[in-house]
C-alpha positions as a Markdown table, in Angstrom:
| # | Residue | x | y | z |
|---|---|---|---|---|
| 1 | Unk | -32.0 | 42.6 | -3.6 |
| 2 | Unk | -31.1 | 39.4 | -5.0 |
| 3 | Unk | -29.1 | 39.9 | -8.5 |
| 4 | Unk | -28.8 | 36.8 | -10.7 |
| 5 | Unk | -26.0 | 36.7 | -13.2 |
| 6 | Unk | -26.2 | 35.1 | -16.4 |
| 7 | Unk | -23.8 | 33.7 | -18.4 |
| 8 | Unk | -24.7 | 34.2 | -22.2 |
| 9 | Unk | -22.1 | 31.6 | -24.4 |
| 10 | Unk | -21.6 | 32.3 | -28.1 |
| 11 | Unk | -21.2 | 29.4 | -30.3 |
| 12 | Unk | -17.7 | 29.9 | -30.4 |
| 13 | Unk | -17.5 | 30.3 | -26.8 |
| 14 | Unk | -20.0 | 27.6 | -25.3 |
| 15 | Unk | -18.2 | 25.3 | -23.2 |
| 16 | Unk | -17.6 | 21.7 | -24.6 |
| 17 | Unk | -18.8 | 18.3 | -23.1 |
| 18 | Unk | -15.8 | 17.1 | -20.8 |
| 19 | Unk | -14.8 | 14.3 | -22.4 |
| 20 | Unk | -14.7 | 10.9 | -19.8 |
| 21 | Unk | -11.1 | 9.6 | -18.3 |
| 22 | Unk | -10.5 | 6.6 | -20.8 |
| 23 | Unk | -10.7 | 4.1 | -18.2 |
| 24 | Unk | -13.7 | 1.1 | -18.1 |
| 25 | Unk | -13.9 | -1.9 | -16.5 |
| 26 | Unk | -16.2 | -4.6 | -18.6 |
| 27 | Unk | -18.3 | -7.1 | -16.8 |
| 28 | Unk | -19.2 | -10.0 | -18.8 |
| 29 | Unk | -22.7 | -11.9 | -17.6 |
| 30 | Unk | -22.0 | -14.7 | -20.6 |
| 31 | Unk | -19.0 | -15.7 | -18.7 |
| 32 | Unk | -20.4 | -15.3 | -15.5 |
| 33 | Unk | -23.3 | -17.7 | -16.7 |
| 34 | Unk | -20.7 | -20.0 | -18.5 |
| 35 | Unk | -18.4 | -21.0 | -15.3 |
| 36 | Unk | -21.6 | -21.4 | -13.2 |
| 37 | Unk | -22.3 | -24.1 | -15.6 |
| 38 | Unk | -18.6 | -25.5 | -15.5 |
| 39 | Unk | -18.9 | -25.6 | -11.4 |
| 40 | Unk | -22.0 | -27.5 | -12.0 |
| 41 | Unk | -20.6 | -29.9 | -14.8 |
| 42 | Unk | -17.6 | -30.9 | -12.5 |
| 43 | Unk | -19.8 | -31.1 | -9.5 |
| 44 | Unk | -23.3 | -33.4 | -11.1 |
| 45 | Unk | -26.3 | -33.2 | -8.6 |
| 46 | Unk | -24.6 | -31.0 | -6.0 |
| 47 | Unk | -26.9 | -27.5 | -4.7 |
| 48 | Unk | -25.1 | -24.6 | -6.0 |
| 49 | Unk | -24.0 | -21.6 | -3.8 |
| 50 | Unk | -22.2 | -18.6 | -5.7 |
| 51 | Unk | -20.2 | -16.8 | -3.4 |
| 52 | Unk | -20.8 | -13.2 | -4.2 |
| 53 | Unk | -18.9 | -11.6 | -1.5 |
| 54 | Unk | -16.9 | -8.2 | -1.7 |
| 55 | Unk | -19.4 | -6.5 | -4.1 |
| 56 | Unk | -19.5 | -9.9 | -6.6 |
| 57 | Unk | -15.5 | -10.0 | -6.1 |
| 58 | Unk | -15.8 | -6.5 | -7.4 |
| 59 | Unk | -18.1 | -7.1 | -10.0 |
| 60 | Unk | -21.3 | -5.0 | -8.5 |
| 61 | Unk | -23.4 | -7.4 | -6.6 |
| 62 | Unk | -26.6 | -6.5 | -9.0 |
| 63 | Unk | -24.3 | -7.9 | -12.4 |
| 64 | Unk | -23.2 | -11.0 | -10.2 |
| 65 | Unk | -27.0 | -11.8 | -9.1 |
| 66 | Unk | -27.5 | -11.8 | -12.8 |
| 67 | Unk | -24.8 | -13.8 | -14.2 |
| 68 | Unk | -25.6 | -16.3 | -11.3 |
| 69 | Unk | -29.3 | -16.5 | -11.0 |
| 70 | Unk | -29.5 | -19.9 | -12.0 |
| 71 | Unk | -27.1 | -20.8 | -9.1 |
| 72 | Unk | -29.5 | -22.6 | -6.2 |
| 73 | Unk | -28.1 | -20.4 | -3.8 |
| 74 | Unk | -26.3 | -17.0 | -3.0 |
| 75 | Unk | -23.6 | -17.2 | 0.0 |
| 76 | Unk | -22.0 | -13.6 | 0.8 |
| 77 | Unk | -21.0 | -12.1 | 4.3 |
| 78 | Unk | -22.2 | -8.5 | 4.4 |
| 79 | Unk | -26.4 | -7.9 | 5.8 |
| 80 | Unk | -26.6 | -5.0 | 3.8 |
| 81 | Unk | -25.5 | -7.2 | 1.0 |
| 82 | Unk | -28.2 | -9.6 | 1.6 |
| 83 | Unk | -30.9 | -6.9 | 2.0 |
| 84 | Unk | -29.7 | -5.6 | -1.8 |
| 85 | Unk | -30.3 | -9.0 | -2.8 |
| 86 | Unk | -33.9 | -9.5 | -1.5 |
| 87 | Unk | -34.5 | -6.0 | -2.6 |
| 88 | Unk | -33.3 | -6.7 | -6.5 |
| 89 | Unk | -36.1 | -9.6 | -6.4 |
| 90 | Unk | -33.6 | -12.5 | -5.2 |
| 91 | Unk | -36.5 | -14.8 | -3.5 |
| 92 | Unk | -34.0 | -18.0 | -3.9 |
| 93 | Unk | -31.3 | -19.0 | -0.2 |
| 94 | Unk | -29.4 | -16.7 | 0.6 |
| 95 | Unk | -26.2 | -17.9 | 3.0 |
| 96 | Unk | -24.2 | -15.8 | 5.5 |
| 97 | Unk | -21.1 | -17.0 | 5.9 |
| 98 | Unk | -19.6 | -15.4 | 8.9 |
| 99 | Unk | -23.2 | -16.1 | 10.8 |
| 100 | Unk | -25.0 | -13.3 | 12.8 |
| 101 | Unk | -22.4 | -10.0 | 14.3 |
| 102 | Unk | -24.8 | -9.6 | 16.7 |
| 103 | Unk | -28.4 | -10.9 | 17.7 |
| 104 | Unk | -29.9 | -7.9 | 15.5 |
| 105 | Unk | -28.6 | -9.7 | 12.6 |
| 106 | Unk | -30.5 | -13.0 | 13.5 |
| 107 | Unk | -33.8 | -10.9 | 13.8 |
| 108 | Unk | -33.1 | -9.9 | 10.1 |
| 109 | Unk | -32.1 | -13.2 | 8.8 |
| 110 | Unk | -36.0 | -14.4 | 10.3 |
| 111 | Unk | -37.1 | -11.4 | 8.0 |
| 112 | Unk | -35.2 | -12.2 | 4.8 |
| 113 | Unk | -35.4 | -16.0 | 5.3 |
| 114 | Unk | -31.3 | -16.1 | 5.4 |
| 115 | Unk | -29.1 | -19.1 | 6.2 |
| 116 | Unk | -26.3 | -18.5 | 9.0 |
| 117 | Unk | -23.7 | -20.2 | 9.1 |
| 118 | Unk | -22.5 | -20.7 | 13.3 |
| 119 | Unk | -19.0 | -21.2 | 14.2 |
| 120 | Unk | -18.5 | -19.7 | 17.7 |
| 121 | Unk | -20.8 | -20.4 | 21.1 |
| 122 | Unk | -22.2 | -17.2 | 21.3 |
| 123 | Unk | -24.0 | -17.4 | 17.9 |
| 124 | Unk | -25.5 | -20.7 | 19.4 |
| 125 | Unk | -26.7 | -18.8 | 22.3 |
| 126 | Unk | -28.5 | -16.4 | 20.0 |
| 127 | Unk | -30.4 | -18.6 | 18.4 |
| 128 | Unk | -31.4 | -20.7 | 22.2 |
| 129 | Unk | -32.6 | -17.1 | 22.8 |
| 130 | Unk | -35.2 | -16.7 | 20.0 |
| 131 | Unk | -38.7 | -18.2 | 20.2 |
| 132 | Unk | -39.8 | -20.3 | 17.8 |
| 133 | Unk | -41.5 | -18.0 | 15.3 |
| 134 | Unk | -39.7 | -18.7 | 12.2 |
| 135 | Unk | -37.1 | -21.5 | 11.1 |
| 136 | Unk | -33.3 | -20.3 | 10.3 |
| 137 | Unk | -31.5 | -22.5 | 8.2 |
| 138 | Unk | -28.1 | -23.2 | 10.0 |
| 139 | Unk | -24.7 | -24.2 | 8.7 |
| 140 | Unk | -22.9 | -25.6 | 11.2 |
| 141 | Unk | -18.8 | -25.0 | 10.6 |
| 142 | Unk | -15.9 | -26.8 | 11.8 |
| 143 | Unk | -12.4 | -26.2 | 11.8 |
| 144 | Unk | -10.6 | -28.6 | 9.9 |
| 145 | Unk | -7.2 | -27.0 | 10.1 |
| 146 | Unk | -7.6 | -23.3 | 8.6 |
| 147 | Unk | -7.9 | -22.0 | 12.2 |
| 148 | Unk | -10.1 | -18.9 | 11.0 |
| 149 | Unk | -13.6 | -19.5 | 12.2 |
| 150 | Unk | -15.5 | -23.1 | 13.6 |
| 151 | Unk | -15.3 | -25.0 | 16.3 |
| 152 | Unk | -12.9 | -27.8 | 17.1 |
| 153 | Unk | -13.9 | -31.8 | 17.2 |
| 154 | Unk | -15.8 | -31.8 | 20.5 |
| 155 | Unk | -17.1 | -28.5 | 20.6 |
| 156 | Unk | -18.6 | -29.0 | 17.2 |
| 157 | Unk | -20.3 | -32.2 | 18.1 |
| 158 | Unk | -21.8 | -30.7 | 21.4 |
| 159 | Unk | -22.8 | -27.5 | 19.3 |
| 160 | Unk | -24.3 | -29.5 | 17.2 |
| 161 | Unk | -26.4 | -31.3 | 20.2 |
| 162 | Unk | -27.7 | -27.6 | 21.0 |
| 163 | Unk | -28.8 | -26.5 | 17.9 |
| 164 | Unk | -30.9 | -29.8 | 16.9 |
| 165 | Unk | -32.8 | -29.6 | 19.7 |
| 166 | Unk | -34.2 | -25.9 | 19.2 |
| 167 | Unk | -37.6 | -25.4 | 17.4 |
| 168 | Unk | -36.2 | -22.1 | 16.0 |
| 169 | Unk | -33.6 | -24.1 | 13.8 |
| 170 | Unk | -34.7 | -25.8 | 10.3 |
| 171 | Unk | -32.6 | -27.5 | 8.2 |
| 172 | Unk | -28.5 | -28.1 | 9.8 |
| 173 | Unk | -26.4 | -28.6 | 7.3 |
| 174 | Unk | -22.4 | -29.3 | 8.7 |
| 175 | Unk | -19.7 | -27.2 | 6.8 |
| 176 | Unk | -16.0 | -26.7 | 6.5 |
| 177 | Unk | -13.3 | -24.3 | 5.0 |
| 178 | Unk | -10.1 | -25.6 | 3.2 |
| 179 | Unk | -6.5 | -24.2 | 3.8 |
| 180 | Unk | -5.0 | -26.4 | 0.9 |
| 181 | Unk | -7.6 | -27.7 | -1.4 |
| 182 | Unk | -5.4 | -26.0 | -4.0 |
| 183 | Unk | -2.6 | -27.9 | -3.7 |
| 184 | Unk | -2.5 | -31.7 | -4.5 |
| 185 | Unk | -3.4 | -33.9 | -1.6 |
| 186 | Unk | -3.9 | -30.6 | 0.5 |
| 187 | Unk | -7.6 | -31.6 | 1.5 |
| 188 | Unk | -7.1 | -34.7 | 2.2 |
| 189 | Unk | -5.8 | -34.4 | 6.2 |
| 190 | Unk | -9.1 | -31.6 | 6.5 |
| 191 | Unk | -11.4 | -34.4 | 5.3 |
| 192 | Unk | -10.1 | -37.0 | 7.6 |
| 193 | Unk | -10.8 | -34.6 | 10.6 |
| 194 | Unk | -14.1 | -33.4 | 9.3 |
| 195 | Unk | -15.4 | -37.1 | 8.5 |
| 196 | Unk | -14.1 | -37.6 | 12.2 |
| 197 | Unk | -16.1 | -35.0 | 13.5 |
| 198 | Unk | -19.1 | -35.3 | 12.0 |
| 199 | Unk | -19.7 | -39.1 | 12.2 |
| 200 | Unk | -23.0 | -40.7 | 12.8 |
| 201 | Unk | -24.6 | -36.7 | 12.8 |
| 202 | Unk | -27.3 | -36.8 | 10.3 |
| 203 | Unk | -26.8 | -33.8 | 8.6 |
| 204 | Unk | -25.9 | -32.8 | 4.8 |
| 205 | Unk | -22.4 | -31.7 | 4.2 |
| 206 | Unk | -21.1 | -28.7 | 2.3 |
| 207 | Unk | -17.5 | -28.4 | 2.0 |
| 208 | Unk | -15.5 | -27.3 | -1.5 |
| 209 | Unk | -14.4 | -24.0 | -2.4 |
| 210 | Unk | -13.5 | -23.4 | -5.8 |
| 211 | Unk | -10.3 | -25.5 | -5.7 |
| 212 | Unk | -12.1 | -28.5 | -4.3 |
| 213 | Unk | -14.9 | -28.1 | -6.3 |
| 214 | Unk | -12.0 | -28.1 | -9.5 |
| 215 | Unk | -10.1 | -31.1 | -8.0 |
| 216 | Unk | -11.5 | -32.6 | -4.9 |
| 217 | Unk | -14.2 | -34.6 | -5.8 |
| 218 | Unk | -14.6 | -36.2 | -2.5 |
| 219 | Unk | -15.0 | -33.5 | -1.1 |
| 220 | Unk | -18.2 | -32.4 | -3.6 |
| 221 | Unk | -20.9 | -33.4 | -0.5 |
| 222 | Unk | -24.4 | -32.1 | -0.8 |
| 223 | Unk | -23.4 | -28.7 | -1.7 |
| 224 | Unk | -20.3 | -26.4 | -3.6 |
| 225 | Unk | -19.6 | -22.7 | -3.0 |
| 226 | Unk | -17.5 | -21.6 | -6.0 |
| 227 | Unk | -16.1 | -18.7 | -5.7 |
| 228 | Unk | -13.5 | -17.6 | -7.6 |
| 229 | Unk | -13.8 | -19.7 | -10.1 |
| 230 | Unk | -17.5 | -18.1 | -10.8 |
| 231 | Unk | -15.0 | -15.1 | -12.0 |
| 232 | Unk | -12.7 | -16.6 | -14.6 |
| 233 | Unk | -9.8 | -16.5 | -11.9 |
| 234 | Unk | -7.9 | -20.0 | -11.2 |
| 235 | Unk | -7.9 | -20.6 | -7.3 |
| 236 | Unk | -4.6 | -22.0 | -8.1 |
| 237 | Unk | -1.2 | -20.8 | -7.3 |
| 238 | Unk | 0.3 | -22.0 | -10.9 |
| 239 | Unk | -1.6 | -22.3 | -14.3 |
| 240 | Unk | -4.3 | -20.2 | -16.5 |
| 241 | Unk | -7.7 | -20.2 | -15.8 |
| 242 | Unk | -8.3 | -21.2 | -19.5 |
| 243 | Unk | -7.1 | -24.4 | -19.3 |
| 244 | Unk | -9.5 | -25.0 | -16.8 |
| 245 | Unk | -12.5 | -23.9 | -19.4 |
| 246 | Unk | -13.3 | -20.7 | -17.0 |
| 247 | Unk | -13.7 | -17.1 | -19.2 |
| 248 | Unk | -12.8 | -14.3 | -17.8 |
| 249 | Unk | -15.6 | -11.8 | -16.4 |
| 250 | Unk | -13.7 | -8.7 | -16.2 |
| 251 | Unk | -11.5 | -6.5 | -18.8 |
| 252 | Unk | -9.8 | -3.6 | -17.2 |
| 253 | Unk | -9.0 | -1.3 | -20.4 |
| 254 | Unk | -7.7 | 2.0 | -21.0 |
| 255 | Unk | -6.1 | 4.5 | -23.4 |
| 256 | Unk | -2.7 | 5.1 | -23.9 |
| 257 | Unk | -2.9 | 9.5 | -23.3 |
| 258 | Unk | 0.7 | 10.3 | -24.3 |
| 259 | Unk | 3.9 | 8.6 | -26.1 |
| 260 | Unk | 7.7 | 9.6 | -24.6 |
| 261 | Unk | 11.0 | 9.0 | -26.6 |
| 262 | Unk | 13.6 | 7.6 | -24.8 |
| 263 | Unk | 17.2 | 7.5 | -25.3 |
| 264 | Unk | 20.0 | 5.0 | -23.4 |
| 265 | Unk | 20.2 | 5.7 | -19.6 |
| 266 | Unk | 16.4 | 7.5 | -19.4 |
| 267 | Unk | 14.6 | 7.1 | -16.7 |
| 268 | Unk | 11.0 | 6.3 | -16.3 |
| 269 | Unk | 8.5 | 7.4 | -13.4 |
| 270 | Unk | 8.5 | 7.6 | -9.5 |
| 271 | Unk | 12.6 | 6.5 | -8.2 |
| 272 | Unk | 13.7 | 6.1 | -11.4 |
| 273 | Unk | 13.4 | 2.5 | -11.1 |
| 274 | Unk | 13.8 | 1.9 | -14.7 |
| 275 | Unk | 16.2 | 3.1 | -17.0 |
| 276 | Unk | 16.4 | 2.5 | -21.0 |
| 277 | Unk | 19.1 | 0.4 | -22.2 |
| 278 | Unk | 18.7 | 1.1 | -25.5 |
| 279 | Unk | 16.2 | 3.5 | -27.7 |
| 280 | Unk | 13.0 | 3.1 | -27.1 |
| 281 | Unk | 9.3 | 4.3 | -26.9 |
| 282 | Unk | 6.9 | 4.0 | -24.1 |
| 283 | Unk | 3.4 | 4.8 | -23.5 |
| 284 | Unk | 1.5 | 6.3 | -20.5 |
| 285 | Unk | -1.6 | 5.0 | -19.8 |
| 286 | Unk | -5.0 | 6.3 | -17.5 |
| 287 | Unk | -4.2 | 4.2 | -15.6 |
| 288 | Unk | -2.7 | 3.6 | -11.8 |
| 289 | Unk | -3.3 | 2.5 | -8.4 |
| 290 | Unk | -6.1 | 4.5 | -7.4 |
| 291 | Unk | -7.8 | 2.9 | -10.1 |
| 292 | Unk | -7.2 | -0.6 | -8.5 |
| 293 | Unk | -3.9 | -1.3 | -10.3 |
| 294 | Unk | -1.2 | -2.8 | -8.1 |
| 295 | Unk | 1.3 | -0.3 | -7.4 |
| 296 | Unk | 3.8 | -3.0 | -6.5 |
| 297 | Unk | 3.6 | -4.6 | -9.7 |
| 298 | Unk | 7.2 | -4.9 | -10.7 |
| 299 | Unk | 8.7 | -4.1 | -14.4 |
| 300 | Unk | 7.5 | -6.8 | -17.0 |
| 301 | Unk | 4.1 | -7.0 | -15.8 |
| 302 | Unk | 2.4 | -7.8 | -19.2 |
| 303 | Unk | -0.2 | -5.4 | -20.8 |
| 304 | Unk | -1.7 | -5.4 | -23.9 |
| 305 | Unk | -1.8 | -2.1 | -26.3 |
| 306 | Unk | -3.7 | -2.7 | -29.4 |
| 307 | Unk | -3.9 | -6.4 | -28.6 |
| 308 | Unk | -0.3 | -7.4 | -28.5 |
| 309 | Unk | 1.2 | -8.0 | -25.6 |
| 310 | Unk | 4.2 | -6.1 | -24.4 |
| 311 | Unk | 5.3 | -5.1 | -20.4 |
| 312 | Unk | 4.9 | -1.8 | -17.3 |
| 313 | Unk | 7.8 | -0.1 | -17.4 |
| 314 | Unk | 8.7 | 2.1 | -14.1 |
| 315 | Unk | 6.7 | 2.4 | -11.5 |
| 316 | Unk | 2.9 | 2.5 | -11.4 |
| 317 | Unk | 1.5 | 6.5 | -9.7 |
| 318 | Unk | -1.3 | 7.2 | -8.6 |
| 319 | Unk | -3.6 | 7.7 | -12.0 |
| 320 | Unk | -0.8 | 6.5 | -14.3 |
| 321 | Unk | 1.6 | 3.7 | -15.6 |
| 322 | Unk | 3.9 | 3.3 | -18.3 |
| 323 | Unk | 4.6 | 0.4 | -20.8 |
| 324 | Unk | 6.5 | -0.4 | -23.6 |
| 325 | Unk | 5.8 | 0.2 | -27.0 |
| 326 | Unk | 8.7 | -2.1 | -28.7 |
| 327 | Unk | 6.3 | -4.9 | -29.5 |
| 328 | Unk | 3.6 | -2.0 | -30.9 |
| 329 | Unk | 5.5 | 0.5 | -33.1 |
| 330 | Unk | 2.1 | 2.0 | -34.7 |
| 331 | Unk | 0.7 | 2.6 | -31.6 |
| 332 | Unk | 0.1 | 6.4 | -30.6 |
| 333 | Unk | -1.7 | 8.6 | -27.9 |
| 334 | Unk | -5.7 | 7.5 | -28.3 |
| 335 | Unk | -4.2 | 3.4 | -28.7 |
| 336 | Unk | -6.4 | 0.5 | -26.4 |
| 337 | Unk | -4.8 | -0.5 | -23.5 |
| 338 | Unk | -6.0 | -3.9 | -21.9 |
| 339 | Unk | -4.7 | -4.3 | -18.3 |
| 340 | Unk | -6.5 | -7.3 | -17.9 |
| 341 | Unk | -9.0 | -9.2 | -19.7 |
| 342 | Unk | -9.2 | -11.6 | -23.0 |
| 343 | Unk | -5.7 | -11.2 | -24.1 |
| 344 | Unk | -4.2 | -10.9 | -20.5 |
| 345 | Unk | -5.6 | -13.0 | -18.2 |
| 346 | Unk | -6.0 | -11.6 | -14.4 |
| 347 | Unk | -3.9 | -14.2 | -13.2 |
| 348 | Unk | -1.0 | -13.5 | -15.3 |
| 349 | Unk | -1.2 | -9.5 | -13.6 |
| 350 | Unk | -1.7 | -11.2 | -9.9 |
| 351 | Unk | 1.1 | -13.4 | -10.2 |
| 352 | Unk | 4.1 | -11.1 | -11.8 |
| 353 | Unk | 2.8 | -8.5 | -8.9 |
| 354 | Unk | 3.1 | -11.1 | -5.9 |
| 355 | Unk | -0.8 | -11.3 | -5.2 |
| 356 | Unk | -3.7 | -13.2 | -6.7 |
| 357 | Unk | -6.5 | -12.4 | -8.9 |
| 358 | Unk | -8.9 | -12.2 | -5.9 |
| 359 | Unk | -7.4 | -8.9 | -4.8 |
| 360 | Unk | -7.2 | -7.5 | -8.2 |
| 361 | Unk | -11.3 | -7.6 | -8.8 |
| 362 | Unk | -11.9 | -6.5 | -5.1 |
| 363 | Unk | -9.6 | -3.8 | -5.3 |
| 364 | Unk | -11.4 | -2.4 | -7.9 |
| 365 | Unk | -11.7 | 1.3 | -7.4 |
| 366 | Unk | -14.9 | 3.4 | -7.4 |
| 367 | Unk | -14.2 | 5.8 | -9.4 |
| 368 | Unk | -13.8 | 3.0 | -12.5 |
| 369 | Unk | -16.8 | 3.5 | -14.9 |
| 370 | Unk | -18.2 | 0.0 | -15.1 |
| 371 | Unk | -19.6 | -1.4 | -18.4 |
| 372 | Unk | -21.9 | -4.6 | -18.2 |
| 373 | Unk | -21.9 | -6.3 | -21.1 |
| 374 | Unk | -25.2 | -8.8 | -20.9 |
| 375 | Unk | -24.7 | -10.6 | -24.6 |
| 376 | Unk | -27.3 | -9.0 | -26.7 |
| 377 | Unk | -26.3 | -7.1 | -29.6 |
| 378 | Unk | -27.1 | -3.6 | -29.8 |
C-alpha cells in the first residue's frame, strides 16, 4: 500500500518565497545597437560582421543577435552557435571563423548557407571533396605575423589557386588577423605582407578587428568584424571606452549583504592580505569568483556602492568580496553594489586585475541571473 503524506501549513507556518541571491547582470540592446552604429560611422561603406563569439562575449547569443541585427553579417566560431542563430530566425551571413573541425561541419555550413573561413590544407581538401550542389562562401586567411591560424605567402597564393577553381566555392573573400592593430603603427608591417600576398588576386579583402576598425583606416577593406568594441570594451591596452563614444552593454550589480567594523591591524578575508590601518567600515558583497569576478583582482580594484566609487578590500572567495565603505558612510546591508557597469567601466576592473575586459564578459558565470534591458519603458 502506497501512503501519501501531506504536509498541511498554517498561515503562520507556510513556508516563505526564497528570496533571489542579489546578484544580476544587465544587458543593454540600446548600447549594443549604438556601437554597431559607431563601427559603421568610422568604417563608411564597409559590410558589417559582428563577432558574437563566446556566447555574444557573454552576453547570451539570442540578446547579441538583437542588439546587432542590423549588422550585415554575424561571424562566431562555435556550429552549434550558428544552428541557434538560424534557429532564432537569423536568415542574414553567418561567418565561421575557425572554418570546418571536420568535413561534417562543411555538410552543415551547405545546410545553413554559412561562410568558412580556410586557413590550413586540409580544409581545402574538404571542400575539393564535395560535389558541386551548393555554393560555400569562403574566406581565405593569411598569416600576417600572429602565427595562430592561415597560411604563409606561398601557400596562401597556391590555396587560393585551389579554391577558385572548384564549382562548390562562391564568393572568395581574402582575410587576415592583427597581432598589433592596437598599438600605433602595429598594423602597418601585417598590411605590407598581406598586400604582398594577395597582389593581383581578385578577391575582396576583410581585415580590421575592433582596433583597426577604431584606428586603422587602411586597413577598413571591403569588410570589418568588430568585436569588442560591439561591447562597450576598448581593444586598447590604455584609455576608456568612453572616450571612444562606445557605451557599455553590461552592468554587473549586486547587494552589499552585511557591514563589519574594523579597528587598526584587522584583517580582512582569505590570507589576511589586508589589514586596517586605521578605523574603518567595510562591506561584503554577493559577490565572488564563481560569479565571474576575478579572484586575482588585487586591493583597490574600484567598485561602486550607491554610485560612489570606492575600492575591494582583501581577497575575493568564492561567492563574496569585500570593499570599502569610507567614501559611503550611509551605506548599510541591502545598499547597490555596481561591479561594473555605467559608473565603473569594465575596463577599469580588467586593468587593476591584470586582464582585459574580454575575459571579464566571457567569464561570466551561469549561475548570474541575466536582465535584458531592450529600451522600452515598462
Amino acid at each position: 500500500m502506497i501512503v501519501l503524506r501531506v504536509r498541511v501549513y498554517s498561515s503562520r507556518t507556510r513556508p516563505q518565497i526564497p528570496m533571489p541571491r542579489p546578484i544580476v547582470a544587465t544587458v543593454s540592446i540600446p548600447a549594443m545597437r549604438h556601437n554597431l552604429a559607431l563601427a559603421r560611422e568610422r568604417a563608411p561603406g564597409r559590410f558589417v560582421w559582428a563577432v558574437v563569439k563566446a556566447n555574444g562575449y557573454g552576453h547570451g547569443l539570442a540578446n547579441a543577435a538583437r542588439g546587432f541585427a542590423a549588422a550585415d553579417g554575424m561571424a562566431l566560431v562555435e556550429f552549434d552557435g550558428a544552428a541557434q542563430l538560424r534557429r532564432a530566425g537569423w536568415s542574414g551571413p553567418v561567418l565561421m571563423l575557425e572554418g570546418a573541425f571536420d568535413p561534417d561541419d562543411v555538410a552543415q555550413a551547405v545546410r545553413e548557407r554559412l561562410s568558412l573561413v580556410v586557413h590550413e590544407v586540409r580544409q581545402v581538401e574538404w571542400l575539393e571533396a564535395r560535389a558541386a550542389d551548393a555554393p560555400i562562401d569562403v574566406f581565405l586567411k593569411f598569416n600576417s605575423g600572429m602565427n595562430r591560424l592561415g597560411f604563409g605567402h606561398d601557400a596562401f597564393r597556391e590555396a587560393f589557386g585551389r579554391l577558385v577553381r572548384l564549382a562548390c566555392v562562391g564568393r572568395l573573400t581574402l582575410m587576415t588577423h592583427f597581432a598589433n592593430a592596437d598599438l600605433v603603427g602595429g598594423a602597418d608591417q601585417a598590411l605590407r605582407r598581406f598586400e604582398a600576398a594577395a597582389a593581383g588576386l581578385p578577391a575582396p579583402r576583410s581585415l580590421a578587428n575592433s582596433a583597426a576598425t577604431l584606428q586603422v583606416s587602411q586597413a577598413h577593406g571591403d569588410a570589418i568584424r568588430p568585436g569588442v568594441m560591439l561591447y562597450g570594451a576598448t581593444p586598447f591596452g590604455e584609455g576608456d571606452a568612453r572616450s571612444l563614444g562606445l557605451r557599455p552593454t553590461m552592468r554587473l550589480e549586486s547587494r552589499l549583504i552585511a557591514v563589519q567594523e574594523l579597528v587598526p591591524g584587522d584583517a580582512v578575508g582569505y590570507g589576511s592580505g589586508f589589514r586596517a590601518a586605521r578605523p574603518m567600515r567595510i562591506g561584503v558583497v554577493a559577490c565572488g569568483y564563481a560569479d565571474g569576478y576575478p579572484r586575482h583582482a588585487p586591493n583597490g580594484t574600484p567598485v561602486a556602492v550607491d554610485g560612489v566609487r570606492t575600492a575591494t578590500v582583501g581577497r575575493v572567495a568564492m561567492d563574496m568580496l569585500m570593499v570599502d565603505l569610507g567614501p559611503v558612510p550611509d551605506a548599510r546591508p541591502g545598499s547597490t553594489v555596481e561591479l561594473w557597469g555605467e559608473t565603473v567601466p569594465i575596463d577599469a576592473v580588467a586593468r587593476a586585475s591584470g586582464t582585459i575586459g574580454y575575459e571579464l564578459m566571457c567569464a561570466l558565470a551561469q549561475r548570474v541571473p541575466m536582465r535584458v534591458d531592450d529600451g522600452t519603458c515598462a
